[in-house]
N, C-alpha and C positions, 0 to 999 in steps of 0.2 A: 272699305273701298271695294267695290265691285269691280271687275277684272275678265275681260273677253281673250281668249286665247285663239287664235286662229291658227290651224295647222298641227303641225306634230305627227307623232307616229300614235298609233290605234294603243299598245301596250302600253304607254308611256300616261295616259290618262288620268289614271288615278295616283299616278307620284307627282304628275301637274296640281292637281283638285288640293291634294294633300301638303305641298309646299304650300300656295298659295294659303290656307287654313292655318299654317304654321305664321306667318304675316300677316293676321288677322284679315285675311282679303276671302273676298265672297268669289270663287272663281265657276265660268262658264266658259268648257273647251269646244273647239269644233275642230272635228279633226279635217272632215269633208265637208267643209262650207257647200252648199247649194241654195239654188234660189231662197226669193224670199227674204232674203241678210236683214231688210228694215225691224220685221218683225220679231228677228231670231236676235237681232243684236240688242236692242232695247238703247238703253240709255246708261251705257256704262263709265266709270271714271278711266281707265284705263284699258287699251286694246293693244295687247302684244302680236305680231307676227310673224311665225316662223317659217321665215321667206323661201327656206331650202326644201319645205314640205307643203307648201301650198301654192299654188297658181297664180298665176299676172291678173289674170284676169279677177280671181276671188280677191286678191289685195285692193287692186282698183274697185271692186266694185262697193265692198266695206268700206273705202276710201269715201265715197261719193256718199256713200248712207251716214257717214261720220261729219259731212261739212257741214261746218257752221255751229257744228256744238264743244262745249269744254271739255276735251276727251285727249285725254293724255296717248301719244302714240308712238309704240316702240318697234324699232325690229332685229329681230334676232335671225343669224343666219345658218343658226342650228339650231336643232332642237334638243338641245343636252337640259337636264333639270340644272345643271353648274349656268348656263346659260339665261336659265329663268331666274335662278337664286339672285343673280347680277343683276338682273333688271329690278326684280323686287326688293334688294338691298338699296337701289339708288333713289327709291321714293317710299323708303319705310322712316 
């Protein structure tokens, strides 16, 4: 399962890539989403975001690049790795 992370803190990165790996999941984080989202996001099974570290506006706009396809969408209102574990435990 391939896995979009949007948001989080900059240090936290590689314990995200790392969990994910640990649940056989292919993960890609953005910490600072910018333009562009069509191309950077691709076509993933699941897109987590960590609504406390990233913007209204980057949610919506990933939102809108998201419509219409089978894309599982979660949000988390922290960005604790305990917080990611939970989300990845409810669809492993």
């Amino acid at each position: 399962m391939s896995v979009v992370i949007l948001g989080g803190n900059e240090c936290m990165e590689r314990n995200y890539k790392s969990l994910c790996a640990d649940y056989q999941h292919d993960a890609k984080v953005m910490i600072k989403p910018t333009g562009g989202l069509k191309r950077k996001l691709g076509r993933p099974d699941m897109v987590i975001f960590f609504t406390g570290a990233v913007s209204h506006k980057a949610v919506y706009g990933a939102l809108s690049e998201l419509k219409g396809q089978d894309v599982i969408i979660e949000r988390c209102s922290t960005s604790s790795v305990s917080a990611l574990r939970k989300v990845l435990e409810k669809y492993a």
